[in-house]
N, C-alpha and C positions, 0 to 999 in steps of 0.2 A: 291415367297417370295423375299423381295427387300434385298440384301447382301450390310449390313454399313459395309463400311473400313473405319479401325482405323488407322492412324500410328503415329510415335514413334519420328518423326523428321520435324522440324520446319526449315523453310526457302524457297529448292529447291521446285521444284511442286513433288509432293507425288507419287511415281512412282508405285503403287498398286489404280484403279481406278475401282469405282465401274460400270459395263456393261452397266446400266441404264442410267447413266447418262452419258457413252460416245455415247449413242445412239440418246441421246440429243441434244448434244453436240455436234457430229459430226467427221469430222475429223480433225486432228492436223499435219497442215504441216511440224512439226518441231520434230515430235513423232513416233516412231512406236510404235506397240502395240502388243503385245505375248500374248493368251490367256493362264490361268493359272488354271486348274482342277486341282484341289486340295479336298482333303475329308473333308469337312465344318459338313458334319453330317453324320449318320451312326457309322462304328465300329471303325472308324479306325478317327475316330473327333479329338478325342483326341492328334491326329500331328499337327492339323490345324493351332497353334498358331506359333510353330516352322517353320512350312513351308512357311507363308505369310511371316516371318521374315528373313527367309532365302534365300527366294527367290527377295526379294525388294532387297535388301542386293548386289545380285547378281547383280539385274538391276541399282542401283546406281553406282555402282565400273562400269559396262558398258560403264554407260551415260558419267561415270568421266574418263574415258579413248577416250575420243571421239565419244561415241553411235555407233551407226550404220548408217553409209555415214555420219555424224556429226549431226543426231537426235537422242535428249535422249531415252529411252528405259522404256516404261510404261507397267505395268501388268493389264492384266483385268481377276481375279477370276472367274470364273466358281463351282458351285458344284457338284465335283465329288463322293459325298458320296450318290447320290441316284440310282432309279435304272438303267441298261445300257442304254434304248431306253430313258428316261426322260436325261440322261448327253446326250447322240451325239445330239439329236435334238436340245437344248439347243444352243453345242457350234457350229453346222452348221448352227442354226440363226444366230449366233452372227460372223459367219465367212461372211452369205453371205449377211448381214445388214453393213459388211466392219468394222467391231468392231476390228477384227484381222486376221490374215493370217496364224499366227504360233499358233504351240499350244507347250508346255510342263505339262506334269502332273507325281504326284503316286497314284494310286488309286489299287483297286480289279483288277485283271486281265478277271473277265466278262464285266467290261464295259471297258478294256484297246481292248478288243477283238470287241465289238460293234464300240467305239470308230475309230478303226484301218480301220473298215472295212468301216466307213460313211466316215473317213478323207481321204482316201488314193487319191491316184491323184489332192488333193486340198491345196498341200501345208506341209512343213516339222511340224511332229507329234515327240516331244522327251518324252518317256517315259523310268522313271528313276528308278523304283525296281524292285528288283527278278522277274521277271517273269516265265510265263508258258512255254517258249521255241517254237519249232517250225519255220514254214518258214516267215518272216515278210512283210509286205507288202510295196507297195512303198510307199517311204515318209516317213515312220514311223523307226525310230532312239531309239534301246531300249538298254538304255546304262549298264541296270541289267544283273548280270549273269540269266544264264537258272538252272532249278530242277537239274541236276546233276551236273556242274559245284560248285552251293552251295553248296549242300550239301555232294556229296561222301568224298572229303578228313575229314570232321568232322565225318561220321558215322565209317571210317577206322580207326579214332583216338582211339574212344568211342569204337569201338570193341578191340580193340589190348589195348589198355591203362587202359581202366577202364573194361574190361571183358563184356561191355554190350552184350549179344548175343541172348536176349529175346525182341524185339518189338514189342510195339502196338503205327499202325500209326492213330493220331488222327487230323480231320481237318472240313473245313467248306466245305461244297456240293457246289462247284464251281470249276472251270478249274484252277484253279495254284494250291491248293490243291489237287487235282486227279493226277495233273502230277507230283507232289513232291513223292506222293506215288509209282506213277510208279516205278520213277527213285528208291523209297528209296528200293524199293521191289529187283530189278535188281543187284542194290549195295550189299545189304546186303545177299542176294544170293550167290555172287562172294565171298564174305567175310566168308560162312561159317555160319555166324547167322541167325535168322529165326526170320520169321513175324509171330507172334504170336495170332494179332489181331487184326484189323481195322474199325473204324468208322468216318462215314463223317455227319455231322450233318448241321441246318440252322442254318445263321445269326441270330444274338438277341443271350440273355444270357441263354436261356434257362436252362432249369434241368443237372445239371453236374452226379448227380449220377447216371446214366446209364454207363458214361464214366468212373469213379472213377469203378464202379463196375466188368467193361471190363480188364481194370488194374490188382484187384487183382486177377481175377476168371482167368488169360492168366499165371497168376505165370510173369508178364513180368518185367523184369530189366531197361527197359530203354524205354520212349516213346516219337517219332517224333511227334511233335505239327507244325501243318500249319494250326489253327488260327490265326487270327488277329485280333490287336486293344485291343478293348476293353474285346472282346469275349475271348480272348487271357489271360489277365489279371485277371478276374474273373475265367478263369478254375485255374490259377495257384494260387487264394489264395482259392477254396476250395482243389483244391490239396494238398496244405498246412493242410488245419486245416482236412483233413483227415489224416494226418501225413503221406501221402505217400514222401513227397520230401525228407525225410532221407535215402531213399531205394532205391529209383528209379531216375536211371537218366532222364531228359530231355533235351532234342536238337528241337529247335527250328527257324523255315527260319525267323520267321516273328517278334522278340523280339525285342526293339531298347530300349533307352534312355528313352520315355514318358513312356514306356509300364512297365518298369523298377521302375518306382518311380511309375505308379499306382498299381502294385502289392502289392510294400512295401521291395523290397528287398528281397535277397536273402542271408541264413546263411549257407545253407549246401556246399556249394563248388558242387553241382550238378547240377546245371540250368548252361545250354550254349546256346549260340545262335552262329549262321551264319550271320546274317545280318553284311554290312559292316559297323562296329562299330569303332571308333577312340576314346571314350572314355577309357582310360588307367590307372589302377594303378600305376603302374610302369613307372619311364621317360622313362626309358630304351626299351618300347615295345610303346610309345608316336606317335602319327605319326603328323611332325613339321607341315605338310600345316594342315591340322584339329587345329593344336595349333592357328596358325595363325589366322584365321580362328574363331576362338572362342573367340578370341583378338578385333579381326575387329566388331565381332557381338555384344561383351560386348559395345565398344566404342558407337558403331551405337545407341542400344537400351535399355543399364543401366544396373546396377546390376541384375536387376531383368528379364535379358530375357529368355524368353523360352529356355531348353536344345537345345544343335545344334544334334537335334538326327540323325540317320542315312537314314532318309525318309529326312529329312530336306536337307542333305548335298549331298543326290542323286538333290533335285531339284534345290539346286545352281546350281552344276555341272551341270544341264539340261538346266536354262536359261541361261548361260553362251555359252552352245553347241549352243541353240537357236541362239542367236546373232551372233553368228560366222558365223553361215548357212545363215542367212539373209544377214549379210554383204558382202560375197560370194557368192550369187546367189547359195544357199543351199551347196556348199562348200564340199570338201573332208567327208567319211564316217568317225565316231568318233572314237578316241582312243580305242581299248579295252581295257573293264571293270575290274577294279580293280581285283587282285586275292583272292578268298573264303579266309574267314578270322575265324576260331573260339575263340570266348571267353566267357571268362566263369565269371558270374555273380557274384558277392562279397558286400552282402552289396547293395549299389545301385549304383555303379561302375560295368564295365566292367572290364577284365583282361584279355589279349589276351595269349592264350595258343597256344604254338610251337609244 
């Protein structure tokens, strides 16, 4: 299926180009090019608009700082919303057709894991959310925390602060959901509270009330969600209109900004996520480079641009790494990753709770 890029800004050459037609096309002596998997369909689509905006965004402010050796800095899209073996094959065509060299993405961590294993020895791979943890391979640059770095100091909150000491871990049947449970199992062990009750289900929307039913038949207090997307979003508004969210807390790795406005909000002061969020009620708890940040993004693409969600602001920071690595002959390993942040849902704001 042929991928049209839109963008948002008239004048310089459009720094998001469609694969096709750089195949065409050729190469550009004056260009490097960073492949960019990003989730275009699937559950997690629904970032898709955020992320191509944030991530040109990235590559413009690059090219305007001098590119990389003094050439601008182009992205070539990739889909990473299908399945693992249909994304690697794709962008190791497109690596060894000389499309690009580098890659940055966020996706599912089954195809971060296919992915890892097709790219490795072929050139720096940054990949920018929460992941599964474990040993990484070469090349591959994962600037996300790991399952227990996320999530223990929020479940030590939720147990000591709000009493939760009944969970039911609920997720999608793939490897960063299976290891979130590990982790959350290990934790809340240590902590004194008990797992009450856990289900791993497929991708798609399927039937909620098995999970809704898991819930109330566990007596549980509070439950670990490691869906995502979309799938994420639809559990939480039949969660809703079963009236469970006045009772029961939830804690969430995978919630951001999109996932936030497709639910519809949240009124009970119960819904928290882990994802690293910078969206803030409060000036006082604001983080200024995210302000910035959202400044730079409004100018670039208008009133009207997609939230700068938290998948979004992972894959700035990821083409940005890119570029650096390139510029430097792949260049010193990256900063470490931001510190687990909890907050807690309001409305369709985040609030970061200390």
């Amino acid at each position: 299926m042929r991928l049209t890029i839109l963008n948002r800004v008239r004048g310089d050459p459009a720094p998001l180009r469609d694969p096709w037609d750089v195949l065409v096309s050729g190469p550009a002596p004056d260009a490097v090019r960073i492949g960019l998997a990003v989730p275009l369909s699937g559950p997690l689509a629904l970032t898709a608009p955020s992320a191509l905006d944030l991530a040109a965004l990235a590559a413009e402010e690059c090219t305007e700082a001098g590119g990389v050796s003094g050439r601008r800095v182009e992205l070539v899209p990739v889909d990473s919303g299908r399945a693992p073996d249909v994304v690697a094959a794709e962008a190791l065509a497109l690596r060894d057709a000389g499309v690009f060299d580098s890659l940055v993405g966020f996706h599912t961590s089954d195809v971060h894991r296919t992915l890892a294993r097709a790219w490795a020895g072929r050139g720096s791979y940054v990949f920018t959310p929460p992941h599964e943890g474990g040993r990484s391979l070469p090349g591959v640059r994962r600037t996300g925390l790991g399952p227990h770095a996320q999530h223990a100091a929020a479940l030590a909150w939720l147990v000591t602060r709000r009493r939760a000491t009944r969970w039911v871990l609920l997720g999608t049947d793939y490897v960063w959901p299976r290891a979130v449970h590990r982790a959350a199992r290990t934790t809340l062990t240590g902590l004194g509270a008990q797992v009450v009750g856990e289900a791993l289900v497929p991708f798609g929307p399927g039937d909620p009330g098995p999970l809704l039913d898991l819930v109330v038949r566990s007596r549980a207090d509070a439950v670990l969600l490691s869906l995502v997307g979309r799938d994420l979003a639809l559990f939480h508004r039949e969660f809703a209109r079963a009236g469970l969210d006045r009772r029961v807390v939830r804690l969430s790795g995978a919630l951001e900004e999109n996932g936030l406005y497709a639910l519809g909000g949240d009124a009970t002061g119960e819904l928290y996520a882990t994802m690293p969020s910078f969206a803030a009620a409060s000036p006082a708890s604001a983080d200024e480079g995210q302000l910035a940040l959202q400044e730079r993004h409004a100018r670039r693409a208008g009133a009207e641009a997609p939230v700068v969600c938290a998948y979004a602001r992972g894959l700035y920071d990821g083409v940005r790494l890119a570029c650096t690595l390139l510029a430097a002959g792949d260049g010193p390993p990256p900063s470490p990753p931001l510190p687990p942040r909890l907050a807690r849902a309001d409305g369709l704001s985040f609030t970061e709770v200390a």
